[in-house]
Gaussian input, Z-matrix of N, CA and C with variables (Angstrom, degrees):
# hf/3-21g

backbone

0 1
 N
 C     1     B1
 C     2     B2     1     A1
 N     3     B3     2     A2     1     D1
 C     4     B4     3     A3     2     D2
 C     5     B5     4     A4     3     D3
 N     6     B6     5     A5     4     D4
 C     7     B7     6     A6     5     D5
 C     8     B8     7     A7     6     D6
 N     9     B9     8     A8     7     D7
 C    10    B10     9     A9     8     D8
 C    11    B11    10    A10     9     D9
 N    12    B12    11    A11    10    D10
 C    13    B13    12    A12    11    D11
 C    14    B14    13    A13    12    D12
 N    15    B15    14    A14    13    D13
 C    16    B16    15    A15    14    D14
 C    17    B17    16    A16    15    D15
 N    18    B18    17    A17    16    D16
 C    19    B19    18    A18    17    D17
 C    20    B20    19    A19    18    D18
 N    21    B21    20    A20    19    D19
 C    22    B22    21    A21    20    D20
 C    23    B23    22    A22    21    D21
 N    24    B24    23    A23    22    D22
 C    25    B25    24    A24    23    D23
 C    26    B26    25    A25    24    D24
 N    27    B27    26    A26    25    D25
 C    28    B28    27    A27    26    D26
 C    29    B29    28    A28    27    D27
 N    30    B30    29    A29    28    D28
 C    31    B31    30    A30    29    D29
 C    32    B32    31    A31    30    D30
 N    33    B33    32    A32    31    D31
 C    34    B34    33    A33    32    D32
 C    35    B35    34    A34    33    D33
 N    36    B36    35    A35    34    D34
 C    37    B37    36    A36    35    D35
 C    38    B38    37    A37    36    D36
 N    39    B39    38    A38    37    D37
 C    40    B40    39    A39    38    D38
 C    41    B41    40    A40    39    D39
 N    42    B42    41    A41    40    D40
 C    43    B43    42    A42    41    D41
 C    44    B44    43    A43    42    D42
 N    45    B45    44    A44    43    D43
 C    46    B46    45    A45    44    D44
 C    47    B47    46    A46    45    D45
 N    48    B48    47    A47    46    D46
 C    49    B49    48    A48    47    D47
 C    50    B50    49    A49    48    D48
 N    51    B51    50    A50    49    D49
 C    52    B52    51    A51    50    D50
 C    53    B53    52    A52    51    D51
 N    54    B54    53    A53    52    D52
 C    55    B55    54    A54    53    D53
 C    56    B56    55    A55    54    D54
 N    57    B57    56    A56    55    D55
 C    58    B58    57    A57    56    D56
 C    59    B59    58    A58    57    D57
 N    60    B60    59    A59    58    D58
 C    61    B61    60    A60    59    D59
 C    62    B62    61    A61    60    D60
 N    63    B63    62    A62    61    D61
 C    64    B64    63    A63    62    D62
 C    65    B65    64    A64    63    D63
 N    66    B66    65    A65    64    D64
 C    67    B67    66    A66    65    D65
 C    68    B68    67    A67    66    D66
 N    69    B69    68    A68    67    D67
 C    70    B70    69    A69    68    D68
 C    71    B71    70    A70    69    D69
 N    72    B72    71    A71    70    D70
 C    73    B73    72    A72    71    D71
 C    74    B74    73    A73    72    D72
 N    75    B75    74    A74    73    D73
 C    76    B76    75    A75    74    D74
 C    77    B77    76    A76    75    D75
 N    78    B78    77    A77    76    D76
 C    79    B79    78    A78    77    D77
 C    80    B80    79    A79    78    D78
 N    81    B81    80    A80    79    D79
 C    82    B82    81    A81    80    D80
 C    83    B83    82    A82    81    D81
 N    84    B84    83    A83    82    D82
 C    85    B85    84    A84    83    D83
 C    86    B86    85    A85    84    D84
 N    87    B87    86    A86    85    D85
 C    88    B88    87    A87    86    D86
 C    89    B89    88    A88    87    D87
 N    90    B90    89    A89    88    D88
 C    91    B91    90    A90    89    D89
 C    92    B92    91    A91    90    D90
 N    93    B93    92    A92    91    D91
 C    94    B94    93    A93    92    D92
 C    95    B95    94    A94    93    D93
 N    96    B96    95    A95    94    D94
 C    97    B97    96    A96    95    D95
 C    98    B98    97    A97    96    D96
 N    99    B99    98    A98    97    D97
 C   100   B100    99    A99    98    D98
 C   101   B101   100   A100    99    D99
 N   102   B102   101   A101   100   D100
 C   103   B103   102   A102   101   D101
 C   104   B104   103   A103   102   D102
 N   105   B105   104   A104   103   D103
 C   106   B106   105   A105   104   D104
 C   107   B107   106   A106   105   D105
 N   108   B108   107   A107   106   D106
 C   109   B109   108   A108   107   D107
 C   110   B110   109   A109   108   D108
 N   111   B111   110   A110   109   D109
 C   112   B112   111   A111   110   D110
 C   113   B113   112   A112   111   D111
 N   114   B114   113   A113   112   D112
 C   115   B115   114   A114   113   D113
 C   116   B116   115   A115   114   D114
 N   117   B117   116   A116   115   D115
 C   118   B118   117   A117   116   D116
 C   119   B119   118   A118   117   D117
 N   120   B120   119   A119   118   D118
 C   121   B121   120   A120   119   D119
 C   122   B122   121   A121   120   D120
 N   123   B123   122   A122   121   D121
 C   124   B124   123   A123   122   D122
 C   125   B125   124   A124   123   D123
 N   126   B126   125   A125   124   D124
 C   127   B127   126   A126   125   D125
 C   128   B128   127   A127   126   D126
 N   129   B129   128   A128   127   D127
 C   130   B130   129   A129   128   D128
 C   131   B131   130   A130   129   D129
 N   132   B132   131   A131   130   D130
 C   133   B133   132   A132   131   D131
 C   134   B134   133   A133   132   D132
 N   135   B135   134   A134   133   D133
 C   136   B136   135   A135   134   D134
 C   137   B137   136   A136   135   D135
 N   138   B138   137   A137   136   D136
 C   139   B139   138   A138   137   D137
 C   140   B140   139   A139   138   D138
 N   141   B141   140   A140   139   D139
 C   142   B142   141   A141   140   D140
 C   143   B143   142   A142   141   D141
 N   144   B144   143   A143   142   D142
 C   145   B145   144   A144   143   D143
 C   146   B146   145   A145   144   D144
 N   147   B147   146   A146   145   D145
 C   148   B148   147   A147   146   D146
 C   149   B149   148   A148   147   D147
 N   150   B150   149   A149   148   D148
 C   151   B151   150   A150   149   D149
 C   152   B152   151   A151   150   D150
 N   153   B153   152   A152   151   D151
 C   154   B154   153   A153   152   D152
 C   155   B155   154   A154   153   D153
 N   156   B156   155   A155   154   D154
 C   157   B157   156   A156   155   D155
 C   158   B158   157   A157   156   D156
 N   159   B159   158   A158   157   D157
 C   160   B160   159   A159   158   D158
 C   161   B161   160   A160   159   D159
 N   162   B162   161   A161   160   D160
 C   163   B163   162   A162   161   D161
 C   164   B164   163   A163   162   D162
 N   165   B165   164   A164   163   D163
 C   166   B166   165   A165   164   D164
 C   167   B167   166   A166   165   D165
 N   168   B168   167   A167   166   D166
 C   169   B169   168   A168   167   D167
 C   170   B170   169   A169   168   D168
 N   171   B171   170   A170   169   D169
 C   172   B172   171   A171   170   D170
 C   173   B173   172   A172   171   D171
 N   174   B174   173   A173   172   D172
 C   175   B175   174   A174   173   D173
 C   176   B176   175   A175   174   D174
 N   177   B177   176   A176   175   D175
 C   178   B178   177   A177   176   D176
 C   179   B179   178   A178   177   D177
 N   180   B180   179   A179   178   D178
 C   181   B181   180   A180   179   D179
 C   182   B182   181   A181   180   D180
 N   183   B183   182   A182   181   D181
 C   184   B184   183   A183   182   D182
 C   185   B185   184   A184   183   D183
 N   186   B186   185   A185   184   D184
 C   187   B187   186   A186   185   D185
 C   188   B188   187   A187   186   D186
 N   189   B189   188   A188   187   D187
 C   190   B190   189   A189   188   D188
 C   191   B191   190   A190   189   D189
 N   192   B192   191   A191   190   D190
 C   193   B193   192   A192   191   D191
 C   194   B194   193   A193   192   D192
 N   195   B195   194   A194   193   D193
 C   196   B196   195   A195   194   D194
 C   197   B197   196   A196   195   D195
 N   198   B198   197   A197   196   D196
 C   199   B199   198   A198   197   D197
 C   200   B200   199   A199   198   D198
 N   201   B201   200   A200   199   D199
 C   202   B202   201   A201   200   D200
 C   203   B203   202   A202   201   D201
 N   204   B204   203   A203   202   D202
 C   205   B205   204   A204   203   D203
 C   206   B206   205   A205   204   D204
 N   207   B207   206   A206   205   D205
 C   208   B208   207   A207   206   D206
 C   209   B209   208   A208   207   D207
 N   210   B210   209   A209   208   D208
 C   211   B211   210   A210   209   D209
 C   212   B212   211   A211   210   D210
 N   213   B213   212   A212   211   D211
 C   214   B214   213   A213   212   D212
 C   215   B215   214   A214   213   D213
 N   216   B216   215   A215   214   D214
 C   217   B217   216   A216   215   D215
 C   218   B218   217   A217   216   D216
 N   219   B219   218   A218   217   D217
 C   220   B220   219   A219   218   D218
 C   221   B221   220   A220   219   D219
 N   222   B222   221   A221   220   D220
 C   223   B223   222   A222   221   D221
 C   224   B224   223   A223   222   D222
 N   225   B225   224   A224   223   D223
 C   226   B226   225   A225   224   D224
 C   227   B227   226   A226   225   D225
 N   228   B228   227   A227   226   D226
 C   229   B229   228   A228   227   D227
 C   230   B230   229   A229   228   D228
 N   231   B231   230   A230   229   D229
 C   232   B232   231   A231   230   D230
 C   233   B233   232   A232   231   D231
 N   234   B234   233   A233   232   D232
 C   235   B235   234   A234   233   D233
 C   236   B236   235   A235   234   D234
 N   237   B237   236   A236   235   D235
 C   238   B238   237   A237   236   D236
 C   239   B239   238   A238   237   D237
 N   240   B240   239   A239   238   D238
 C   241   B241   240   A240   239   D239
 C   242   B242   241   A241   240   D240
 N   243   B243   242   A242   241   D241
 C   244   B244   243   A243   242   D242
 C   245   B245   244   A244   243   D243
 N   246   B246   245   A245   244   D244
 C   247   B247   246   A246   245   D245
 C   248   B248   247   A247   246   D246
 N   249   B249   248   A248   247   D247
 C   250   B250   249   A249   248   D248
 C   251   B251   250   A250   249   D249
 N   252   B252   251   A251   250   D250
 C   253   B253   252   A252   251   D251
 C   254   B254   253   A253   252   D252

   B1=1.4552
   B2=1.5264
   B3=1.3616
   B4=1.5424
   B5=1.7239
   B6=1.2571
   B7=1.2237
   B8=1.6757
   B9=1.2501
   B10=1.6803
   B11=1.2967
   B12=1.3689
   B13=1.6895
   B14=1.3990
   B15=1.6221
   B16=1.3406
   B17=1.5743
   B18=1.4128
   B19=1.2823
   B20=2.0121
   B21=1.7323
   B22=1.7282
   B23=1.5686
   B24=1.1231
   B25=1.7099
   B26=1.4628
   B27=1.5612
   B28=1.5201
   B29=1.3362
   B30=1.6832
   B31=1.5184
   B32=1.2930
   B33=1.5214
   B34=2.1141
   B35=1.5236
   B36=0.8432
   B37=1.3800
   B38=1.2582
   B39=0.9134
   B40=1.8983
   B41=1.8013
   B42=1.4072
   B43=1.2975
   B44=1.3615
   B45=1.2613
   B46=1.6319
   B47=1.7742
   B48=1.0729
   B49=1.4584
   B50=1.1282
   B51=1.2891
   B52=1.2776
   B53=1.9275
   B54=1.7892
   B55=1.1275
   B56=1.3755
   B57=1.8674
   B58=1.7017
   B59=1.2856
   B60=1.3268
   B61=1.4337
   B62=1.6054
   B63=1.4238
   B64=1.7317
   B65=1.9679
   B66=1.4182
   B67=1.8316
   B68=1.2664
   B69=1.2454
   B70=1.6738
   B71=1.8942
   B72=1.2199
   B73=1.5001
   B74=1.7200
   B75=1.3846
   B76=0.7960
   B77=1.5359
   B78=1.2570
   B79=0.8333
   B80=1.6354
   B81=1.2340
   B82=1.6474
   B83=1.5786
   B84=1.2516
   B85=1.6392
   B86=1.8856
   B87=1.2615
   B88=1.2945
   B89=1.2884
   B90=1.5765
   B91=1.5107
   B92=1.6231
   B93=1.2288
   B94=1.9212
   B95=1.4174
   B96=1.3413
   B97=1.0761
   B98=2.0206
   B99=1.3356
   B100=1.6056
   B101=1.3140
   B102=1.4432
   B103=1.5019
   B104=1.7847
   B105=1.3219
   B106=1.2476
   B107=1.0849
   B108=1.4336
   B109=1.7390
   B110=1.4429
   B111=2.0065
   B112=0.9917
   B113=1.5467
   B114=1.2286
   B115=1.6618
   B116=1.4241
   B117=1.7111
   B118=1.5096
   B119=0.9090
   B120=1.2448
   B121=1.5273
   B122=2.3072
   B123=1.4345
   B124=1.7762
   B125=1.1114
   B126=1.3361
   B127=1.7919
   B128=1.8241
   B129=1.4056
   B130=1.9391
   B131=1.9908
   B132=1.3966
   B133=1.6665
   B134=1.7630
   B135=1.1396
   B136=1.5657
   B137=1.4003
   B138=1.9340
   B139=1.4649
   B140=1.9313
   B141=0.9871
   B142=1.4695
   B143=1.4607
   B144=1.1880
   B145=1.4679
   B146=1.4537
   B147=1.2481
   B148=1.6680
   B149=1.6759
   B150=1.5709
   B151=1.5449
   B152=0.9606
   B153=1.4392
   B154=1.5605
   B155=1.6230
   B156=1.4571
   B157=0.7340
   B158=1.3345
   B159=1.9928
   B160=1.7293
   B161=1.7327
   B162=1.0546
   B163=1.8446
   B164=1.4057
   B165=1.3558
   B166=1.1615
   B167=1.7821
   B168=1.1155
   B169=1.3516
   B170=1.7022
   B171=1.3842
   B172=1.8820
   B173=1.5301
   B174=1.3523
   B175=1.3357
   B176=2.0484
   B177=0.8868
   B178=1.6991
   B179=1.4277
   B180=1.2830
   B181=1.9615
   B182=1.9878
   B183=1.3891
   B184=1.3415
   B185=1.4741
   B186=1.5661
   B187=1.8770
   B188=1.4735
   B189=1.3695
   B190=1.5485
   B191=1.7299
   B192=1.7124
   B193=1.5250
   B194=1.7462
   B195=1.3766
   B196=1.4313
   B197=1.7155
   B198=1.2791
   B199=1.4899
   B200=1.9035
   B201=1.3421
   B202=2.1183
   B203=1.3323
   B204=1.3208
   B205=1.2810
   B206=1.5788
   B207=1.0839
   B208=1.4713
   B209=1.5981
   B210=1.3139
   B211=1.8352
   B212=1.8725
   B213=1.5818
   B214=1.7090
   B215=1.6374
   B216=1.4324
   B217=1.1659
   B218=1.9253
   B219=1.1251
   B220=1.7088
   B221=1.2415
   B222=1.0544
   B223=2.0104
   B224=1.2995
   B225=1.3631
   B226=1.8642
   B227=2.0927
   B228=1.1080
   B229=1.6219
   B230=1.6548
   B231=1.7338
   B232=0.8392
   B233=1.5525
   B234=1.7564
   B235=1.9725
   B236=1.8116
   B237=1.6213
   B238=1.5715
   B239=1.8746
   B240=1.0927
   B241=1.4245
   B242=1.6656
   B243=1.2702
   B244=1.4335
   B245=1.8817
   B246=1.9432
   B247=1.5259
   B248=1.0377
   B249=1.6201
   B250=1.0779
   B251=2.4706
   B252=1.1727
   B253=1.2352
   B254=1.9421
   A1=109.27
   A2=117.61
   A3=111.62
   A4=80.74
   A5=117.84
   A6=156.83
   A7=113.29
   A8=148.20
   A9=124.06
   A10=87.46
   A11=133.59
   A12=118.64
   A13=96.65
   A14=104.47
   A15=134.33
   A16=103.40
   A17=152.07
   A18=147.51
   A19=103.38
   A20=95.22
   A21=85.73
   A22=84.59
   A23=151.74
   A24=154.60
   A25=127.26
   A26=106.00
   A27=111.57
   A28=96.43
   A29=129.07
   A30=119.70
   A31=93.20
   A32=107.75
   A33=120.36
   A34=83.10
   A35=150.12
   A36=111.03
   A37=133.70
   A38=91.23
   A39=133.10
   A40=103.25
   A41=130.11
   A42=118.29
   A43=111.72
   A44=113.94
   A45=113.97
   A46=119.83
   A47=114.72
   A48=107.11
   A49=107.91
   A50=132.15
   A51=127.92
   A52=100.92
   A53=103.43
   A54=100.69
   A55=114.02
   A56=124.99
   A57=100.59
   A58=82.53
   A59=126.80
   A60=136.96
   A61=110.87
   A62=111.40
   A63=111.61
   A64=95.82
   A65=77.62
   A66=93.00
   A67=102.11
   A68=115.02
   A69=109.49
   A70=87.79
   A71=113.32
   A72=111.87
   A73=87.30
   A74=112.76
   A75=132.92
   A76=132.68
   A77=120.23
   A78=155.03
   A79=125.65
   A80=115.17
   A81=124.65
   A82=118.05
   A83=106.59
   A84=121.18
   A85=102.21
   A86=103.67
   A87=118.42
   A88=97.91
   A89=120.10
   A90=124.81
   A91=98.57
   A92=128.48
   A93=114.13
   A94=86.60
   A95=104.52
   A96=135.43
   A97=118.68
   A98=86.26
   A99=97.25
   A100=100.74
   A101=129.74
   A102=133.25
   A103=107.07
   A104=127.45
   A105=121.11
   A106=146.78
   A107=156.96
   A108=126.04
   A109=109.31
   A110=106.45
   A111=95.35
   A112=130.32
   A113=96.02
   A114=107.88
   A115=106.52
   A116=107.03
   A117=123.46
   A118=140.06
   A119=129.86
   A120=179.24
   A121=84.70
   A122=92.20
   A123=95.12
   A124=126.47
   A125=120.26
   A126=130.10
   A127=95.08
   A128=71.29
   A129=86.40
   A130=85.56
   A131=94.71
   A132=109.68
   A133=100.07
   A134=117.70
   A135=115.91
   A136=110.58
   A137=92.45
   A138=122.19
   A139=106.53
   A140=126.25
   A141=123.16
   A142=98.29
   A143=131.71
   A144=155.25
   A145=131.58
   A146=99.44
   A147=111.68
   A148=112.20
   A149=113.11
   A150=114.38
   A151=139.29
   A152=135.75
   A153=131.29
   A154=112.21
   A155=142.68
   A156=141.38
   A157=114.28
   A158=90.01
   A159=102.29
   A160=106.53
   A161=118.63
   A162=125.60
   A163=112.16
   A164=154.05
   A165=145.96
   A166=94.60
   A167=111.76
   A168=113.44
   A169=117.12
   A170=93.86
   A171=113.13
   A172=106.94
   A173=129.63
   A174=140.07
   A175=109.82
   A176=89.01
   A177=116.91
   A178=100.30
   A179=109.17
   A180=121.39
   A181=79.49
   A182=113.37
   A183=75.47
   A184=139.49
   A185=83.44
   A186=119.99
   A187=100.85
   A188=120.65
   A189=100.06
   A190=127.18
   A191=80.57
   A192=108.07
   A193=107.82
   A194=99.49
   A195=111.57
   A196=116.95
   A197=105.47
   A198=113.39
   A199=108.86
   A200=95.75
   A201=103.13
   A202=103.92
   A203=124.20
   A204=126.87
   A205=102.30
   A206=138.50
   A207=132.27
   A208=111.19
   A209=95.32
   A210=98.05
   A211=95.33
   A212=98.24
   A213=86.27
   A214=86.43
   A215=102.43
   A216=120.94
   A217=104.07
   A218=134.17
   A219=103.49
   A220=105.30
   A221=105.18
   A222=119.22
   A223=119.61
   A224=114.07
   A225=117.71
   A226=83.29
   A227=118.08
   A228=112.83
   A229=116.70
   A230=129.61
   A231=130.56
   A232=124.23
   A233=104.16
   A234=86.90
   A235=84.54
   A236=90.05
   A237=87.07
   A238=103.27
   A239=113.73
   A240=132.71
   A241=109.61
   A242=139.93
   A243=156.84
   A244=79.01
   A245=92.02
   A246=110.35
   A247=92.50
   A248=130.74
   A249=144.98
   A250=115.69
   A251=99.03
   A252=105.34
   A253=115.53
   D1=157.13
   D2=-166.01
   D3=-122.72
   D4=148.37
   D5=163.80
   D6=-46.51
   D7=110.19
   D8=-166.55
   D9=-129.79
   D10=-39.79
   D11=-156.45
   D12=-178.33
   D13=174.94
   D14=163.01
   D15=-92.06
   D16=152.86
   D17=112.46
   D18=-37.55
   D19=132.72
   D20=175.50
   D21=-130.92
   D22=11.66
   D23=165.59
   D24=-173.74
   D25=138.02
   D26=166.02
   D27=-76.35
   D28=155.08
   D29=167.08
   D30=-116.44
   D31=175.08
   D32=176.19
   D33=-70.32
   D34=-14.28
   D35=172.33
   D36=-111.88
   D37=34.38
   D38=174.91
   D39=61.92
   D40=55.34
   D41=163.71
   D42=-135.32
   D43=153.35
   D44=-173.41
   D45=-82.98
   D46=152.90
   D47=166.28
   D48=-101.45
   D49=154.35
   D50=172.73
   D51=-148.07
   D52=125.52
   D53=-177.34
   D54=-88.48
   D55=158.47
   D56=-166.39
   D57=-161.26
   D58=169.57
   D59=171.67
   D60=-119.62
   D61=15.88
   D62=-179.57
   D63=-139.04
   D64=147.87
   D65=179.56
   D66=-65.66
   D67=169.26
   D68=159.39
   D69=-156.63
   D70=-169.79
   D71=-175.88
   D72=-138.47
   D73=164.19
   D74=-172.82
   D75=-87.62
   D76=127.29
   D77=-143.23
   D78=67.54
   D79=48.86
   D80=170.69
   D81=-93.20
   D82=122.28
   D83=-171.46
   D84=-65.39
   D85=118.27
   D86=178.11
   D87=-90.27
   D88=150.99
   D89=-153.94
   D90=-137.15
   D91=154.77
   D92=164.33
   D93=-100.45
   D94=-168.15
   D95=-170.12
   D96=-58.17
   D97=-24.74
   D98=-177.63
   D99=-98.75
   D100=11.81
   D101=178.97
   D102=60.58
   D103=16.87
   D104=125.93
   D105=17.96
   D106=46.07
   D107=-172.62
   D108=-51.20
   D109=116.47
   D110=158.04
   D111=-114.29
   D112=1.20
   D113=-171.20
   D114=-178.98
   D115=143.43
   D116=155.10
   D117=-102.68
   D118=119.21
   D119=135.04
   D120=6.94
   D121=108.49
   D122=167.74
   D123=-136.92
   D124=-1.50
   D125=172.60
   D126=-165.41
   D127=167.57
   D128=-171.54
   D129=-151.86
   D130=113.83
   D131=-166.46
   D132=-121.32
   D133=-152.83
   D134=-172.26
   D135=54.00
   D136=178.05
   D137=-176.03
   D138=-57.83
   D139=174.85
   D140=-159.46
   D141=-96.67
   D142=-39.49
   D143=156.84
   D144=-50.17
   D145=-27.92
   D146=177.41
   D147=-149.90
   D148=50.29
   D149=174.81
   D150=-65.70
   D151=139.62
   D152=-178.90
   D153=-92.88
   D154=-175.11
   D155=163.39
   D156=-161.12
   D157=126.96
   D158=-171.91
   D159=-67.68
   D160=148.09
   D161=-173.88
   D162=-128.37
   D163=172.95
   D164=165.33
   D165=-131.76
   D166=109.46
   D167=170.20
   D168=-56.51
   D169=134.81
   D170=179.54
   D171=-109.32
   D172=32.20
   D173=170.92
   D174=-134.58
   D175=166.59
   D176=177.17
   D177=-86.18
   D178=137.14
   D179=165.24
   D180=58.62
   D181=79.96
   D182=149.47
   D183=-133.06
   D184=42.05
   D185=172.89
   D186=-65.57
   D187=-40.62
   D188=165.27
   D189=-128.36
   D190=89.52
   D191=163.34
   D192=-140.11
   D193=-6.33
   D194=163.37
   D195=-33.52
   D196=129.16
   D197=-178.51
   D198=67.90
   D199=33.98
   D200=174.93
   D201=-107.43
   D202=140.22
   D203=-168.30
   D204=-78.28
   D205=159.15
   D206=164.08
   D207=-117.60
   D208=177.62
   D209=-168.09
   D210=-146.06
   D211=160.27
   D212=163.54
   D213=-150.08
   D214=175.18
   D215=-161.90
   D216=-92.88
   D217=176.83
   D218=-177.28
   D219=-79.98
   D220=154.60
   D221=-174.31
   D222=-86.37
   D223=141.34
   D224=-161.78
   D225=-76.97
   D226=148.36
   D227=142.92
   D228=-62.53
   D229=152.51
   D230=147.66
   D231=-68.79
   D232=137.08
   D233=-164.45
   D234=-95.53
   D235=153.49
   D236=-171.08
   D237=-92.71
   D238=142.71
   D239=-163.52
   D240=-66.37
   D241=-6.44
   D242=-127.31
   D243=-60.42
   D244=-161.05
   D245=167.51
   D246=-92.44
   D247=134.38
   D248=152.84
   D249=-88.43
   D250=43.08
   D251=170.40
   D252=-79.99

């Protein structure tokens, strides 16, 4: 499992931030440490160098998992759709 972030807030509108130093694309199942699903991965916002990423938690209470490291499993590439002629 590769390492992606800390959780640093639940928000009122119930999604997590999570700060990270690697891209990921959206919708990738963020994992804890016990490989878990705990949340999906739906925007990746901030500076290009130091990005956060909005998540929608897939657990109960999950105001306290705040400050849990997350993990993901390795990531498929998106295949790009072009003309294939």
């Amino acid at each position: 499992m590769i390492e992606i972030g800390r959780i640093q807030q639940y928000t009122k509108s119930g999604n997590l931030i999570i700060q990270t130093k690697h891209k990921i694309i959206p919708d990738t199942k963020l994992l804890d440490a016990k490989g878990k699903k705990v949340a999906v991965s739906i925007d990746l916002i901030g500076p290009i160098n130091s990005p956060y990423i909005i998540a929608k938690p897939l657990i109960e209470n999950p105001y306290k998992i705040v400050n849990l490291m997350l993990y993901v499993t390795k990531q498929k590439r998106r295949k790009h759709l072009g003309n294939t002629k």
